[in-house]
Biopython code that builds the backbone (N, CA, C, O; Angstrom):
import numpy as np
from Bio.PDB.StructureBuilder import StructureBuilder

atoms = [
    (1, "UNK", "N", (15.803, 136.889, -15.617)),
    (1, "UNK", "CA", (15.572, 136.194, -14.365)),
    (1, "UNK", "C", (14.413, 136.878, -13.646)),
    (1, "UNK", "O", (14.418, 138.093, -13.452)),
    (2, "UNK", "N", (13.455, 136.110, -13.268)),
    (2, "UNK", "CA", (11.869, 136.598, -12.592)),
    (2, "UNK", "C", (12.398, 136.534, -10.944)),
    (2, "UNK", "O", (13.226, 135.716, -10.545)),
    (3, "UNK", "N", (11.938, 137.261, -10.343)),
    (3, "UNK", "CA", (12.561, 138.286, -9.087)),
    (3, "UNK", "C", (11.130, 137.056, -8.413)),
    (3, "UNK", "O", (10.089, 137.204, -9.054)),
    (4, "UNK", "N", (11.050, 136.090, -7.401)),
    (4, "UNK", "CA", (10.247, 135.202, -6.448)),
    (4, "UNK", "C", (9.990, 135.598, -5.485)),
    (4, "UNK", "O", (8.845, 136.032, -5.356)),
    (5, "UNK", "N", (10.858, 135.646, -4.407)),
    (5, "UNK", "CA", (10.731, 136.516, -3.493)),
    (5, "UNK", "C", (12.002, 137.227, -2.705)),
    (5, "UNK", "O", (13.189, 136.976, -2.911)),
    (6, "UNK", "N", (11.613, 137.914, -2.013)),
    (6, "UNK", "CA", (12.900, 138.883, -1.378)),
    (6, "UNK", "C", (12.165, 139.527, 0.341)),
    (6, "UNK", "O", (11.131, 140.035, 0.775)),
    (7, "UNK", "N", (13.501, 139.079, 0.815)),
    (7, "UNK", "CA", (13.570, 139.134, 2.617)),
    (7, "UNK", "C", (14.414, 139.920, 2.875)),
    (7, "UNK", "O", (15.319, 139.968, 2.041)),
    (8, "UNK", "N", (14.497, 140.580, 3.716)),
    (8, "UNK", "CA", (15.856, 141.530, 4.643)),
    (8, "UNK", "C", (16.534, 140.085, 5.272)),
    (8, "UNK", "O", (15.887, 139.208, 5.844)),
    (9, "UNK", "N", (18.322, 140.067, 4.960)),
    (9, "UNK", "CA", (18.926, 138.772, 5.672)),
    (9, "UNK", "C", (20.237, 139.809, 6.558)),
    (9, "UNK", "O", (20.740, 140.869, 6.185)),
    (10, "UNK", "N", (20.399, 139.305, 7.351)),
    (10, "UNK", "CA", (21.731, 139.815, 8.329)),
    (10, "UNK", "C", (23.002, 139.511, 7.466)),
    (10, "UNK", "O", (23.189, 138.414, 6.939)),
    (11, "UNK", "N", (23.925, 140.653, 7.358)),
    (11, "UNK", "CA", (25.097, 140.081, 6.918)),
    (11, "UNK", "C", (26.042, 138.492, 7.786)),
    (11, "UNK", "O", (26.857, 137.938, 7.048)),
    (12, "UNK", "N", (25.950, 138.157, 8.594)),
    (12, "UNK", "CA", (26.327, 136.911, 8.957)),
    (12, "UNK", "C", (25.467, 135.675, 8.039)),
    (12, "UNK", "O", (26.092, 134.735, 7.548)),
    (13, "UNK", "N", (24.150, 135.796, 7.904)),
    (13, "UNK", "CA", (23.055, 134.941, 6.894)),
    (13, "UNK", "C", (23.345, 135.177, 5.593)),
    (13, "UNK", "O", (23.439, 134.223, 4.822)),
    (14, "UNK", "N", (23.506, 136.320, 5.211)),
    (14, "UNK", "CA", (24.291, 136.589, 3.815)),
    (14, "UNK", "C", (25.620, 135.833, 3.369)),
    (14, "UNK", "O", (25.731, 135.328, 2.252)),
    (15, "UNK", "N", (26.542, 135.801, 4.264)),
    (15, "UNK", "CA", (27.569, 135.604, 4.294)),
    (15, "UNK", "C", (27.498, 133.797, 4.116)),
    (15, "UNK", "O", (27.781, 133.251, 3.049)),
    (16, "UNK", "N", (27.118, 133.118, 5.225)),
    (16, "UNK", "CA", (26.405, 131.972, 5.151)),
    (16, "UNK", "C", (26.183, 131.668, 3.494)),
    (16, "UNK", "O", (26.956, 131.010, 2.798)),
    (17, "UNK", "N", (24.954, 132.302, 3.054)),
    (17, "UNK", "CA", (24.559, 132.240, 1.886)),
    (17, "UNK", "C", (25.679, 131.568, 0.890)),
    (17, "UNK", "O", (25.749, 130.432, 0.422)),
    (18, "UNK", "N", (26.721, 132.979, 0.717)),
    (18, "UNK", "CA", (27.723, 132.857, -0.141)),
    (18, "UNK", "C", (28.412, 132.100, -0.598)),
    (18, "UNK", "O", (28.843, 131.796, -1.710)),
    (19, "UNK", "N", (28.531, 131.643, 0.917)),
    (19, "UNK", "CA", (29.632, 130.833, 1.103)),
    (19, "UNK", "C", (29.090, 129.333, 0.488)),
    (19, "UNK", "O", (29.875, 128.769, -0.273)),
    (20, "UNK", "N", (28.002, 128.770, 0.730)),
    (20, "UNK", "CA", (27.259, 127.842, 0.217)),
    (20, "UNK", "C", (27.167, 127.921, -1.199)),
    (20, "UNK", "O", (27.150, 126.856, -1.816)),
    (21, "UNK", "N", (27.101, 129.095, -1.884)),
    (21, "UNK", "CA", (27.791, 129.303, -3.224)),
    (21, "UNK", "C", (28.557, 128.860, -3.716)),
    (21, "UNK", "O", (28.461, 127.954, -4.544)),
    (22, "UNK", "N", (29.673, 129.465, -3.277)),
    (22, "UNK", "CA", (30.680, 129.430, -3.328)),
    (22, "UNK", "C", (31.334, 127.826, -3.519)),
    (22, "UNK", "O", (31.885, 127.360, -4.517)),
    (23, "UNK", "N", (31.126, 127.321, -2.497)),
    (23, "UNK", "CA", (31.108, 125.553, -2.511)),
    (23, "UNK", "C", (30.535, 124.795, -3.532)),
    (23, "UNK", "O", (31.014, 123.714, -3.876)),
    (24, "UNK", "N", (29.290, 125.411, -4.166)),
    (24, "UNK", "CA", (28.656, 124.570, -5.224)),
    (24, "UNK", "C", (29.300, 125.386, -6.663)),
    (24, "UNK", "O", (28.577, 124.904, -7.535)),
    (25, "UNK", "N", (30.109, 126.202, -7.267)),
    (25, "UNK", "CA", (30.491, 126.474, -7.835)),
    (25, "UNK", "C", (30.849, 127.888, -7.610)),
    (25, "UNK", "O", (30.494, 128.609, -6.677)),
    (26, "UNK", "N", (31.709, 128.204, -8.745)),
    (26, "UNK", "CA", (32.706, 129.186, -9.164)),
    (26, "UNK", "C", (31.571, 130.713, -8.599)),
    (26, "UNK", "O", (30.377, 130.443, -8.470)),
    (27, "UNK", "N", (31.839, 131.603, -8.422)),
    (27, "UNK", "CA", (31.278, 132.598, -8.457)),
    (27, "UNK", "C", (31.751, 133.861, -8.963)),
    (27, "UNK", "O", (32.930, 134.209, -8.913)),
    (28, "UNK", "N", (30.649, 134.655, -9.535)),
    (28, "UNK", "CA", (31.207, 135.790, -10.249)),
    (28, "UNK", "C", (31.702, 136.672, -10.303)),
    (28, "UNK", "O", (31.709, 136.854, -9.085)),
    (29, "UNK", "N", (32.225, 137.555, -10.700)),
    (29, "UNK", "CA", (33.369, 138.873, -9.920)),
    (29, "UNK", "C", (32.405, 139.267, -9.109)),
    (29, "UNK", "O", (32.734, 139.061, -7.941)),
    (30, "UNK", "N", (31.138, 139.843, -9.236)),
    (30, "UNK", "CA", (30.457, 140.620, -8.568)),
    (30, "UNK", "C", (30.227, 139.667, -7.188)),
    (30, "UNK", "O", (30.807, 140.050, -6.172)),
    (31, "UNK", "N", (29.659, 138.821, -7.134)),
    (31, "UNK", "CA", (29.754, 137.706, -6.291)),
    (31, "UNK", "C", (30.602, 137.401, -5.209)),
    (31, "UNK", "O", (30.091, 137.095, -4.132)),
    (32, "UNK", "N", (32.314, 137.458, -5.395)),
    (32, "UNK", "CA", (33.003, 137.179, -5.175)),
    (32, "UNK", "C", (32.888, 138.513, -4.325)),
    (32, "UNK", "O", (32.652, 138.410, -3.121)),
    (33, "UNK", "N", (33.041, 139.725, -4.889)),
    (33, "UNK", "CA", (33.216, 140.930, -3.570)),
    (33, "UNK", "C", (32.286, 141.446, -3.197)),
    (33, "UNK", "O", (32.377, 142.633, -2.881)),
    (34, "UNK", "N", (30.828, 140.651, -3.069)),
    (34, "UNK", "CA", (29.973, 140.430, -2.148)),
    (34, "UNK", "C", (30.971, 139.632, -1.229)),
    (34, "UNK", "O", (31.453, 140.184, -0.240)),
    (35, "UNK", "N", (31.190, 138.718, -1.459)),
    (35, "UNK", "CA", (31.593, 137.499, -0.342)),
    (35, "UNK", "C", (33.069, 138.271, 0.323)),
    (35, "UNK", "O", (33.060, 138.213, 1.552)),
    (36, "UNK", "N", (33.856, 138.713, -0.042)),
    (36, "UNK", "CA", (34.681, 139.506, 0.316)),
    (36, "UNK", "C", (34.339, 140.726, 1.487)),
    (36, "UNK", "O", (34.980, 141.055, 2.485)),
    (37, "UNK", "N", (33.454, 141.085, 1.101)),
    (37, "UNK", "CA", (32.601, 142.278, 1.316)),
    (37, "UNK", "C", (32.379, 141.695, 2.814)),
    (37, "UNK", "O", (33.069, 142.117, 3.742)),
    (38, "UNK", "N", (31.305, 140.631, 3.018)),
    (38, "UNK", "CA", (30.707, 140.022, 3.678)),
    (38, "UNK", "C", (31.344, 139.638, 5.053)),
    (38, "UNK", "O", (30.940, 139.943, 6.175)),
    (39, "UNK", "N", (32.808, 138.643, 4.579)),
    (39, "UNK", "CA", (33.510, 138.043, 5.123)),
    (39, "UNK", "C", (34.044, 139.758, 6.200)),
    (39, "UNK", "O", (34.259, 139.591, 7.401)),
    (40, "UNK", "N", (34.155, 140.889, 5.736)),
    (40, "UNK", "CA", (34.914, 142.140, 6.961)),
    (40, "UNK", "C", (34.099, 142.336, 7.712)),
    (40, "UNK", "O", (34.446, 142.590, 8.866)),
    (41, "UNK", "N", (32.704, 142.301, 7.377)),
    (41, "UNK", "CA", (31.413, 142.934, 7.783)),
    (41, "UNK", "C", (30.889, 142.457, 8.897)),
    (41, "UNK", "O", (30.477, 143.223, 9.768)),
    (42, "UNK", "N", (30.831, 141.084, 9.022)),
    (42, "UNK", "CA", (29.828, 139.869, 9.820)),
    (42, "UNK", "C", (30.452, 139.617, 11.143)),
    (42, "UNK", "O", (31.182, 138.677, 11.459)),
    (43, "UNK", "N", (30.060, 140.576, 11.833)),
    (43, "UNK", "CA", (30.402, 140.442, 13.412)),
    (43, "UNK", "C", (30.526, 139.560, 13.871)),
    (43, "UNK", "O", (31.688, 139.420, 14.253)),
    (44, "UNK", "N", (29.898, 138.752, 14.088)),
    (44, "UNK", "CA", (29.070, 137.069, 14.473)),
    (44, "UNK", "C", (28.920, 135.865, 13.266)),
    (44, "UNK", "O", (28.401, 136.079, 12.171)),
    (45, "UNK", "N", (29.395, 134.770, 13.634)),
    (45, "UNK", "CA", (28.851, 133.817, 12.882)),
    (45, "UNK", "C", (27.411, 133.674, 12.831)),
    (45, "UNK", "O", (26.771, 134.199, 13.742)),
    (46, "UNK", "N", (26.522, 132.777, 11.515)),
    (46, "UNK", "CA", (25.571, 133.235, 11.344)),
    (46, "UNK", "C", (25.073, 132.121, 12.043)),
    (46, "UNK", "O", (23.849, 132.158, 11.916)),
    (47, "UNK", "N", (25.438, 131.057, 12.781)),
    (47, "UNK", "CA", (24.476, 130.095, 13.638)),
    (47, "UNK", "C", (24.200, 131.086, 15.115)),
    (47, "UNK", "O", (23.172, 130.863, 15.754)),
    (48, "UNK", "N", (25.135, 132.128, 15.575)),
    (48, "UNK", "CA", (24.777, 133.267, 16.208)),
    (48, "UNK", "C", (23.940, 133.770, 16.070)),
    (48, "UNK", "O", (22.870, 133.836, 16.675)),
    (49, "UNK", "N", (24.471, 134.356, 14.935)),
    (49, "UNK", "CA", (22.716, 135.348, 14.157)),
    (49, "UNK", "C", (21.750, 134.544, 14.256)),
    (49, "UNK", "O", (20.850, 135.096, 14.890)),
    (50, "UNK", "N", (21.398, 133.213, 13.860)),
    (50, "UNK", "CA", (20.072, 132.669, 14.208)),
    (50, "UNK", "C", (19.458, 133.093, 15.704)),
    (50, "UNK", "O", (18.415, 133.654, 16.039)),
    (51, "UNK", "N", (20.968, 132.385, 16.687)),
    (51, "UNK", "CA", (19.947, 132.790, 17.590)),
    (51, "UNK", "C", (19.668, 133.962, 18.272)),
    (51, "UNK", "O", (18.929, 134.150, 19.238)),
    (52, "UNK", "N", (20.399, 134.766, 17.602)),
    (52, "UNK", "CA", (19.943, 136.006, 18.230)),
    (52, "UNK", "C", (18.606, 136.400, 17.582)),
    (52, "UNK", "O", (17.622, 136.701, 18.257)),
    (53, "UNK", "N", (18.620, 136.386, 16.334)),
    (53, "UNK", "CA", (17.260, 136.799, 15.693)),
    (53, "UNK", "C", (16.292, 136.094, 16.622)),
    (53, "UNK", "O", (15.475, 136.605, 17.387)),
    (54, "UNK", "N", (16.564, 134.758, 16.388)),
    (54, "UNK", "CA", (15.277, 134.424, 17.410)),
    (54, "UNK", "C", (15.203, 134.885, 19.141)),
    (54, "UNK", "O", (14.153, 134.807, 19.779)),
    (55, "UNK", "N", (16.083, 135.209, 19.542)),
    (55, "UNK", "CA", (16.009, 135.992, 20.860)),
    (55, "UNK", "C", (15.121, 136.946, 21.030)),
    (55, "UNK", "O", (14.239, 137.022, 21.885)),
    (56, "UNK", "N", (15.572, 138.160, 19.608)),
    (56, "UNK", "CA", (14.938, 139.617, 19.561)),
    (56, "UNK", "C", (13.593, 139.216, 19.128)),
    (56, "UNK", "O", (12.732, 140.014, 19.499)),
    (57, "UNK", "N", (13.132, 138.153, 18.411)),
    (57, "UNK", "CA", (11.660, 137.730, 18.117)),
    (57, "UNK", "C", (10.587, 137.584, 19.241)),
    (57, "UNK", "O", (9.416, 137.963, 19.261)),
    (58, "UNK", "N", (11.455, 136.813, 20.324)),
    (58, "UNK", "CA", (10.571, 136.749, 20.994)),
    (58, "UNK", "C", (10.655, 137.710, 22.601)),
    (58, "UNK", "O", (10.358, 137.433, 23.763)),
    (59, "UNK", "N", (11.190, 138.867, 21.952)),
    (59, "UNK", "CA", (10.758, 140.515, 22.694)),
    (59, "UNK", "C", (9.535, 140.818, 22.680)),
    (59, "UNK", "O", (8.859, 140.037, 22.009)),
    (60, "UNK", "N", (9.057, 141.535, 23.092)),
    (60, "UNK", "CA", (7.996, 141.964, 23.030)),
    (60, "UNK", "C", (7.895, 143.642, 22.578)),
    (60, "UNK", "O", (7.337, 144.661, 22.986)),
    (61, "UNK", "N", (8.477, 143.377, 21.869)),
    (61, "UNK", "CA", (8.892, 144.551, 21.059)),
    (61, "UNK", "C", (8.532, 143.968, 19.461)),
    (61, "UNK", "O", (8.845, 142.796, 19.253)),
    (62, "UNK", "N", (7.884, 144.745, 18.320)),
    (62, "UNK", "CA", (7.082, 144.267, 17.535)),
    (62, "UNK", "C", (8.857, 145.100, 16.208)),
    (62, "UNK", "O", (9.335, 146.224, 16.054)),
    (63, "UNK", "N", (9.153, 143.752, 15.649)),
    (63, "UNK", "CA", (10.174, 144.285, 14.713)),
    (63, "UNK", "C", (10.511, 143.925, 13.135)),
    (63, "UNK", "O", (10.229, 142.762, 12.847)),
    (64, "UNK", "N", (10.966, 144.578, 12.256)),
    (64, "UNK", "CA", (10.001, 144.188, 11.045)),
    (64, "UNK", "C", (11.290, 142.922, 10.832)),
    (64, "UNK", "O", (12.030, 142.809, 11.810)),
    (65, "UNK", "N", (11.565, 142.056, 9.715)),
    (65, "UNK", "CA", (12.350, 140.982, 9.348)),
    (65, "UNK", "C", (13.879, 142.500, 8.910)),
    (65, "UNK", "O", (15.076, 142.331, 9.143)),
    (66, "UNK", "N", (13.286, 143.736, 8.306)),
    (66, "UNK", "CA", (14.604, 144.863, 8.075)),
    (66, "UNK", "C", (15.278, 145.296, 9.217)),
    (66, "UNK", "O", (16.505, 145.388, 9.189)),
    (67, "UNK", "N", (14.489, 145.639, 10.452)),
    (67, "UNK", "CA", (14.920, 145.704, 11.303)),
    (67, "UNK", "C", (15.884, 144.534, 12.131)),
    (67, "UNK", "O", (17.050, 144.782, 12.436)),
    (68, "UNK", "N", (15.293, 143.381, 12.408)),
    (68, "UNK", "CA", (16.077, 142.241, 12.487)),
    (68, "UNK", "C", (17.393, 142.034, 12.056)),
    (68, "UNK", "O", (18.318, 141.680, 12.787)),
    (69, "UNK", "N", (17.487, 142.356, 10.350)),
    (69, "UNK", "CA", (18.821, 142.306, 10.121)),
    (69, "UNK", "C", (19.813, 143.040, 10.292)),
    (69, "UNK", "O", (21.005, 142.731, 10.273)),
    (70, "UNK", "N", (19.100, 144.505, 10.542)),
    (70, "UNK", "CA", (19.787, 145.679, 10.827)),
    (70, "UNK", "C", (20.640, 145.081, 12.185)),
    (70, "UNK", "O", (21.809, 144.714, 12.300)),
    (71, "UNK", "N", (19.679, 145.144, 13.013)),
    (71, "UNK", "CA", (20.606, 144.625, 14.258)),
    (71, "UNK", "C", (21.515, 143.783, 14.574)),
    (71, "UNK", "O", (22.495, 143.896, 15.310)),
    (72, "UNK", "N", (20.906, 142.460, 13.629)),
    (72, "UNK", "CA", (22.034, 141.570, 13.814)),
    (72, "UNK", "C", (23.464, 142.269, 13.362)),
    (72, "UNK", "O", (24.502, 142.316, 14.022)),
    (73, "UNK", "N", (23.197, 142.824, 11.977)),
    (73, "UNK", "CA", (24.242, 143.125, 11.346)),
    (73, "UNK", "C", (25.169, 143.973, 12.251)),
    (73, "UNK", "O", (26.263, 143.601, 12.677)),
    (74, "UNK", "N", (24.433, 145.453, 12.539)),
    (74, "UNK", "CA", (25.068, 146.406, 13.241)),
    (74, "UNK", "C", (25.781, 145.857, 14.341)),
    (74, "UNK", "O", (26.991, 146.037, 14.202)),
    (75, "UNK", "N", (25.471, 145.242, 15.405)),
    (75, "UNK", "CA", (24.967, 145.152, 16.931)),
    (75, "UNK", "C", (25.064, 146.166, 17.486)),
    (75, "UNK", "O", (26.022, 146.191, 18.260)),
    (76, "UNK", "N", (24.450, 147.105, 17.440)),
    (76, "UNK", "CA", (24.268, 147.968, 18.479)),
    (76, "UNK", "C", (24.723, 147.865, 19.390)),
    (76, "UNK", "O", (24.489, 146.861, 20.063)),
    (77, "UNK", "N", (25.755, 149.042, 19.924)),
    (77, "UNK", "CA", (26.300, 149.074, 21.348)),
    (77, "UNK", "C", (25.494, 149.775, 22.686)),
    (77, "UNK", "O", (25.798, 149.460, 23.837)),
    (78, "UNK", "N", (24.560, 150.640, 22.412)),
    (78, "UNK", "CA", (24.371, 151.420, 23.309)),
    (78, "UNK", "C", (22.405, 151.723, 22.487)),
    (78, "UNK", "O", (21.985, 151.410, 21.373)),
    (79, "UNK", "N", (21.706, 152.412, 23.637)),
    (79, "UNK", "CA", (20.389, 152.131, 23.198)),
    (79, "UNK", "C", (20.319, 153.276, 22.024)),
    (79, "UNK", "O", (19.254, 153.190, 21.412)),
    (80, "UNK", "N", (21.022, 154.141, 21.633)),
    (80, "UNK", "CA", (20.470, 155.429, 21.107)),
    (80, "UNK", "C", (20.530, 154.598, 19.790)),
    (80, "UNK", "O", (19.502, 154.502, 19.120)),
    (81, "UNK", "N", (21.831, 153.913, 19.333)),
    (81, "UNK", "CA", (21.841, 153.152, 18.267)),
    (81, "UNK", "C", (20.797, 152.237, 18.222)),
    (81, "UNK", "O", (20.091, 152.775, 17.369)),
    (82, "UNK", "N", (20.420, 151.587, 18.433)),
    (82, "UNK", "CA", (18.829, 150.297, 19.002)),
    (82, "UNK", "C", (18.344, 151.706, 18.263)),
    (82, "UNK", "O", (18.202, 151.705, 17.041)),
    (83, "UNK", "N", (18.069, 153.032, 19.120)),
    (83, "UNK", "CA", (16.787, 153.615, 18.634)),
    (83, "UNK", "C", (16.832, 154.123, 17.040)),
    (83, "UNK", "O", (15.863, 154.356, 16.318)),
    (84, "UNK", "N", (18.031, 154.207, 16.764)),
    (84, "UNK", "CA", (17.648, 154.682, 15.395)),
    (84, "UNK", "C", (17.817, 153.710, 14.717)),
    (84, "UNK", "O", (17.917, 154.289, 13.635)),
    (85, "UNK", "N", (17.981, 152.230, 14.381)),
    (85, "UNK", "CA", (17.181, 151.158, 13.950)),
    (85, "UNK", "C", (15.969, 151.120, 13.845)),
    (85, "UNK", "O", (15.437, 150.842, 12.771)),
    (86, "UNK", "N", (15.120, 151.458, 15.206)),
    (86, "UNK", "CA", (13.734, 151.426, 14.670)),
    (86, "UNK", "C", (13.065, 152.446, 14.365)),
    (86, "UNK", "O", (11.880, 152.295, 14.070)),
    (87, "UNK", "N", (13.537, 153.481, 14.359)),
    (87, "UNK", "CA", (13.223, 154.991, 13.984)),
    (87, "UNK", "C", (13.065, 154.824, 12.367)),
    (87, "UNK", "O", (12.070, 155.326, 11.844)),
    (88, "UNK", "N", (14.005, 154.142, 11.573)),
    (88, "UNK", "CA", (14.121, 153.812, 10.409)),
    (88, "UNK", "C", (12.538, 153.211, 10.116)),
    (88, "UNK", "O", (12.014, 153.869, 9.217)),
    (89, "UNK", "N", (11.966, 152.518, 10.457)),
    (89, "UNK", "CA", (10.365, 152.195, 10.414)),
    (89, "UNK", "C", (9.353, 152.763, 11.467)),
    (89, "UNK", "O", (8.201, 152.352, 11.608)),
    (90, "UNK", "N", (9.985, 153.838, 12.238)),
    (90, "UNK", "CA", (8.982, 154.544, 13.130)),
    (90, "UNK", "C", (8.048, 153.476, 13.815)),
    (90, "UNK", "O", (6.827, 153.338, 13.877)),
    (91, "UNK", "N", (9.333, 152.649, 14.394)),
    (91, "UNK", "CA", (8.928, 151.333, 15.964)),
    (91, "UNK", "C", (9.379, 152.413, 16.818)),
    (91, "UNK", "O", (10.462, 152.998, 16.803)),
    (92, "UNK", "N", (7.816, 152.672, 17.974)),
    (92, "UNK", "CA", (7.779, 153.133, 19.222)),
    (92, "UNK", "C", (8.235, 152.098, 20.402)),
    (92, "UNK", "O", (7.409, 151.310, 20.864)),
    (93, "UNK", "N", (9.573, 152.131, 20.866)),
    (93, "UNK", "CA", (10.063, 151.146, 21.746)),
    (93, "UNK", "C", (10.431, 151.812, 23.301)),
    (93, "UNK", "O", (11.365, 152.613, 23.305)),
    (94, "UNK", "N", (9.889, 151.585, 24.353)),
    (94, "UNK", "CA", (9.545, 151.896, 25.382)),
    (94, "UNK", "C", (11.042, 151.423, 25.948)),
    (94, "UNK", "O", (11.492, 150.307, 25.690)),
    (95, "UNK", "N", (11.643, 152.247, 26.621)),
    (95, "UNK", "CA", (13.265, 152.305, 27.482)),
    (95, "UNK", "C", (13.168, 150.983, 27.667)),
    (95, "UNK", "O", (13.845, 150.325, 26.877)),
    (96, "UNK", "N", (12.373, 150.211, 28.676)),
    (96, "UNK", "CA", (12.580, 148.785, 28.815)),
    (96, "UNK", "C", (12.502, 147.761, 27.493)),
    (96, "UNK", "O", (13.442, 146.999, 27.270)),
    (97, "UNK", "N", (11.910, 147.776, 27.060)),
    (97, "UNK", "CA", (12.351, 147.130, 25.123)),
    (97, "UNK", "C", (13.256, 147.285, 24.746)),
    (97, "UNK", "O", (13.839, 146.337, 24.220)),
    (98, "UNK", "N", (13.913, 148.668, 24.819)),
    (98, "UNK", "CA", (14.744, 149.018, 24.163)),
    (98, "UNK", "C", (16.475, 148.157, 24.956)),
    (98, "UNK", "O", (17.566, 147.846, 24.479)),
    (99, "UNK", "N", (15.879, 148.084, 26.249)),
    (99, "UNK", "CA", (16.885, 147.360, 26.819)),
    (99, "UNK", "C", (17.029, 145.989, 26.946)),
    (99, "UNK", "O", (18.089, 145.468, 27.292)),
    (100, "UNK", "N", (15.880, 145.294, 26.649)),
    (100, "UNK", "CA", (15.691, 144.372, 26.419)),
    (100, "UNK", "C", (16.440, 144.086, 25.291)),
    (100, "UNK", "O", (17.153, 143.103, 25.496)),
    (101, "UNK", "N", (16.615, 144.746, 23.720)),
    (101, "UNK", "CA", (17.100, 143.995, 23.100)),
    (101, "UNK", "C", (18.625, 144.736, 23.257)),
    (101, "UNK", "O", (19.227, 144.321, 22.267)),
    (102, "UNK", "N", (19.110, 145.206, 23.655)),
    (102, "UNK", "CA", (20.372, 145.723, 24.215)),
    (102, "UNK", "C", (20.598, 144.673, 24.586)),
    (102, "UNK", "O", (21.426, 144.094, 23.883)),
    (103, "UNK", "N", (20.107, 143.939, 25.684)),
    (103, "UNK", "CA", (20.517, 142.964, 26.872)),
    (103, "UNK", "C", (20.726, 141.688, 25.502)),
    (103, "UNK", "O", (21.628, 140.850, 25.521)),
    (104, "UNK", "N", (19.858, 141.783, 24.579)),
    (104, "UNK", "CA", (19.757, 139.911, 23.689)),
    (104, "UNK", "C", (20.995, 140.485, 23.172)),
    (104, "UNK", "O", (22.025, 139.912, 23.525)),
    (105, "UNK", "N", (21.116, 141.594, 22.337)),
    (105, "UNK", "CA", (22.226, 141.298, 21.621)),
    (105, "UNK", "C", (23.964, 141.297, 22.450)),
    (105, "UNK", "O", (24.855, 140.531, 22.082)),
    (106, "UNK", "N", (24.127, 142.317, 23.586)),
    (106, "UNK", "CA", (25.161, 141.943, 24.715)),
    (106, "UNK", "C", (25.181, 140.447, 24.762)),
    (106, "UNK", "O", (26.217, 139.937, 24.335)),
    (107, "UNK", "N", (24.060, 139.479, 25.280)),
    (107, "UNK", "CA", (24.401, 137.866, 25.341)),
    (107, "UNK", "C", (24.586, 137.347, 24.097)),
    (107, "UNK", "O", (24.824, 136.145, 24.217)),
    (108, "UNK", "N", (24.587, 137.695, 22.945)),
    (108, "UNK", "CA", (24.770, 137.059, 21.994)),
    (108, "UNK", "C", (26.294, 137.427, 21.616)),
    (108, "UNK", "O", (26.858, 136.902, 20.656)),
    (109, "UNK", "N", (26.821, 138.240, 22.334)),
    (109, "UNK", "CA", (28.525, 138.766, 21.373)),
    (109, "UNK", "C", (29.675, 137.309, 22.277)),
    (109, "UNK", "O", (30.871, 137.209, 22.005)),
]
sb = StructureBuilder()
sb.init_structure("model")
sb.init_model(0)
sb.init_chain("A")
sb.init_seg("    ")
for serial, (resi, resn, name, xyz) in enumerate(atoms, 1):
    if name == "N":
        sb.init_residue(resn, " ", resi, " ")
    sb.init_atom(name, np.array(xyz, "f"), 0.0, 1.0, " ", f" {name:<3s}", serial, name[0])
structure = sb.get_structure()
């Protein structure tokens, strides 16, 4: 199988994914406890996660599509967590950014 392309997805979008799998046929052990996996993990439904992703997009805070999912996935409770999300790609996020996406993901729970 030739590898097309590959994105960072939020476990709620993952989950999504699966599940759409799942519906069009049988899936494989490994598969299956992905989706298992998925289903403990996913804070938020993933029509959530959309819009939160698109919330944190249009921050003004510059964030990669890894970061994105990180957050959705995690949600960060408090900013120190936010900061070591973007510490992970060495994003310089200024206290107000940083609260900014504090504040998107709080309205999104």
């Amino acid at each position: 199988m030739e590898l097309l392309k590959e994105r960072a997805v939020s476990a709620p979008e993952a989950l999504k994914i699966m599940e759409k799998r799942q519906k069009d046929g049988e899936l494989s052990y490994e598969q299956q406890n992905t989706l298992t996996h998925l289903e403990k993990i996913a804070k938020i439904p993933a029509k959530e996660g959309d819009a939160l992703e698109k919330a944190l997009s249009g921050l003004d805070v510059k964030l990669s599509d890894k970061q994105l999912a990180m957050l959705i996935t995690l949600l960060p409770k408090n900013a120190d967590e936010i900061r070591q999300v973007l510490a992970q790609e060495k994003t310089d996020a200024t206290d107000e950014q940083v609260k900014a996406v504090l504040d998107a993901i709080k309205s999104a729970q």
